[in-house]
N, C-alpha and C positions, 0 to 999 in steps of 0.2 A: 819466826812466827810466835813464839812462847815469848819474845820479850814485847813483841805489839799486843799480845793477848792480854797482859801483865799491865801493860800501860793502857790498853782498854778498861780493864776491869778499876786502875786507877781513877782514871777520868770520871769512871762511872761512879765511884767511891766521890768523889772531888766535889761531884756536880750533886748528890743525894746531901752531902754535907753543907751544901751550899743553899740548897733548896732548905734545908730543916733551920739553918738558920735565920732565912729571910723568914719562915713562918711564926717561926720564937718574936723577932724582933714586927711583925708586923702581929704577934699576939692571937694567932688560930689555933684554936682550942686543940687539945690531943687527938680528941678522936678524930675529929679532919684531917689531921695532920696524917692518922693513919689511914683514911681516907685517900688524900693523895698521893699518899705513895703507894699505895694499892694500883692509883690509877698512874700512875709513872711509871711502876711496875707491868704494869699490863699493857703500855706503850710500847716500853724493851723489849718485854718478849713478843709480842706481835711484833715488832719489827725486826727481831733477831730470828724467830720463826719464818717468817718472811726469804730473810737473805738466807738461811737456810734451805727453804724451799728451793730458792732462783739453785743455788749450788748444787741441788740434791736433781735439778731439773738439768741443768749441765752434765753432770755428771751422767745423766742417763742418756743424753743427748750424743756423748761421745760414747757411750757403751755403744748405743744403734748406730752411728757410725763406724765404728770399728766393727758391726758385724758383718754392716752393707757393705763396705771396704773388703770384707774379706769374700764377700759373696760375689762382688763386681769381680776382683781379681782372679777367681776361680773362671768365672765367664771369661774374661778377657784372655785369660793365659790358653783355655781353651779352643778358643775361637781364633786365635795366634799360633795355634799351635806349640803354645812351649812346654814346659817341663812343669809339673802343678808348683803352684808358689809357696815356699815356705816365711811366714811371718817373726820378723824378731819378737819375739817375747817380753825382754829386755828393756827396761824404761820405764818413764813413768806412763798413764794412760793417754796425757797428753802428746806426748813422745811416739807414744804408740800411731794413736791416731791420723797424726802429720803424717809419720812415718808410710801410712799406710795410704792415705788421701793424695801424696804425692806418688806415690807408685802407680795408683790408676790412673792419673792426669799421664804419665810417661808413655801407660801401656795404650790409652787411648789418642795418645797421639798418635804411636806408630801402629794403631787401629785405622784412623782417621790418614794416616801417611800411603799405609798400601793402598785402600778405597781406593783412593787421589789416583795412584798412579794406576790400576788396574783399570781406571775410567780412562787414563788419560793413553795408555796402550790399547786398549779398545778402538778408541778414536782411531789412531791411526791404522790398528791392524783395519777398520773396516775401510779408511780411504784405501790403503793401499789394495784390498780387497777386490773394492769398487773398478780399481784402475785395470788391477790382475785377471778380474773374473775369478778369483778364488775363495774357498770356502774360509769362514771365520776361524779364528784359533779355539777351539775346544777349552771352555773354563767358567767353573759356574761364578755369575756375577753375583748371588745373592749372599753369598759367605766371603769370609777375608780371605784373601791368599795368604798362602806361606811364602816366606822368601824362595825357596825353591822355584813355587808359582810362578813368582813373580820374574826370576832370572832365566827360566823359560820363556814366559813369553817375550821378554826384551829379545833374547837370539832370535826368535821367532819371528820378531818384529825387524829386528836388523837383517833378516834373510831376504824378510818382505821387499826390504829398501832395495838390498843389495841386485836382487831380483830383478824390482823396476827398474836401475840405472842403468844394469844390461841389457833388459828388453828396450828400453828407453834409446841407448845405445844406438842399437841393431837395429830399432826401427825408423831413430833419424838418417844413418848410413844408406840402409835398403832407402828409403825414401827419395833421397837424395840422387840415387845412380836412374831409381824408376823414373823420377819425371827427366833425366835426359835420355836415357832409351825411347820415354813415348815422343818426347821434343825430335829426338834423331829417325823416329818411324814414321813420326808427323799419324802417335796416334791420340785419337780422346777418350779420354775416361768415360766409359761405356758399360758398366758396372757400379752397384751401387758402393760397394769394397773397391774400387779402382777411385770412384768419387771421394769415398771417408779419406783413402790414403793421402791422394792428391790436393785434394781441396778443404778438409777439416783443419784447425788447428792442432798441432801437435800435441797440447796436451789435454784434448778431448779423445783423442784415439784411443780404444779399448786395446792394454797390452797383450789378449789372455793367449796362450799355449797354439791358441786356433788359429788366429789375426796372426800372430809372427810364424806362424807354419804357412798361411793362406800368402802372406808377403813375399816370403823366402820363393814361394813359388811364382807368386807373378812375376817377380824379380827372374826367376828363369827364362818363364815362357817368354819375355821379352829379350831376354838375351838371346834367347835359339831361335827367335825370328827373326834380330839384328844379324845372327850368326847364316841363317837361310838366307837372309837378302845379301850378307856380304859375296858369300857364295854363288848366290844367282851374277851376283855383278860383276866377280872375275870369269865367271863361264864367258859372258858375253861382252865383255874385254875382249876374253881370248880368242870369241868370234868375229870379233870384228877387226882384229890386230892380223889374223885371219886371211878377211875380205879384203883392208887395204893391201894386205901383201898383193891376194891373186888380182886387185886392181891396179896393182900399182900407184896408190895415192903417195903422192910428192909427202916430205916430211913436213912441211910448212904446213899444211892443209892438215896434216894425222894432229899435230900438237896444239892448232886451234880448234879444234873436235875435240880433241882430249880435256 
């Protein structure tokens, strides 16, 4: 920089000697001559004053940067929950700056990264809510989560899942045995919960604790009436195995009744 300066201050020597010459030879009197370089002079420094300004206006430009920087990052480490952030000192202010303007682009990414997903595990915790009949995960949306937060609600979320695939399960199976118990009782769905079971789409049906408690039972009551009418039908088997004895019905005659 001291040798541009040096060859600045040349040029500017080069160009004043150049100038005083054309005036000699084109014969303008002294005192004009001091004249204009009064006003040449007053060119340079307005326009040295000038870039001076622009630079002295940079420079304050990256001061208030570097303070917002430091102000953002206190926010953000905050708000992230980290440990308050210590700034390199070290460098120049340019150095500084960067330094510190790339820092908050990082932290607001992974600002901007948790939001994301605490929206996007909301989402699902409320489907699978919706399906479960169960209460939402406990967590305020209006602040960032901490990582902790966040690996909470993921198990919480994968509990959710795990949840429905078992009710899911257990209620395509139950489903499955009910409509041949009512087919083998020749009975109809005579209930508005015997209608959702039998005649809804599977995966309209409400999973919640009630519904596969309410299932598990209809699922019985029709087994213990399959299990009563089996029962009633060997009594009267046995009564009528019975009657052909004291009738004496030929075997031919019992096995086509049979």
């Amino acid at each position: 920089s001291e040798v541009l300066a040096a060859e600045a201050v040349s040029c500017l020597n080069r160009a004043m000697a150049a100038l005083r010459n054309i005036w000699e030879e084109i014969g303008i009197p002294e005192e004009q001559r001091l004249e204009r370089t009064d006003v040449v002079r007053k060119h340079i420094k307005s326009l040295l004053d000038m870039m001076v300004a622009e630079e002295e206006s940079l420079k304050e430009r990256l001061l208030k940067s570097i303070v917002l920087c430091r102000k953002e990052l206190e926010n953000l480490c905050t708000e992230l929950q980290l440990g308050p952030f210590e700034a390199q000192e070290e460098g120049t202010m340019l150095q500084m700056e960067k330094n510190l303007r790339t820092q908050v682009e990082v932290l607001q990414k992974q600002k901007r990264d948790r939001k994301q997903e605490l929206k996007a595990l909301q989402e699902q915790d409320r489907d699978l809510c919706d399906i479960l009949c169960a209460p939402l995960f406990s967590i305020d949306m209006g602040s960032v989560p901490s990582l902790e937060d966040l690996d909470c609600y993921r198990r919480h979320v994968a509990s959710l899942n795990s949840l429905k695939e078992q009710r899911r399960e257990e209620f395509v199976t139950n489903k499955r045995q009910i409509i041949l118990l009512m087919e083998e009782l020749d009975h109809t769905p005579d209930t508005s919960f015997e209608r959702d079971v039998v005649c809804e789409e599977e995966e309209a049906f409400c999973l919640s604790q009630d519904n596969i408690l309410a299932l598990q039972n209809l699922l019985q009551q029709l087994e213990a009436r399959r299990a009563l009418n089996e029962a009633v039908c060997a009594e009267l088997r046995t009564r009528i195995e019975a009657l052909w004895e004291r009738l004496q019905i030929p075997q031919e005659e019992r096995e086509s009744s049979a």
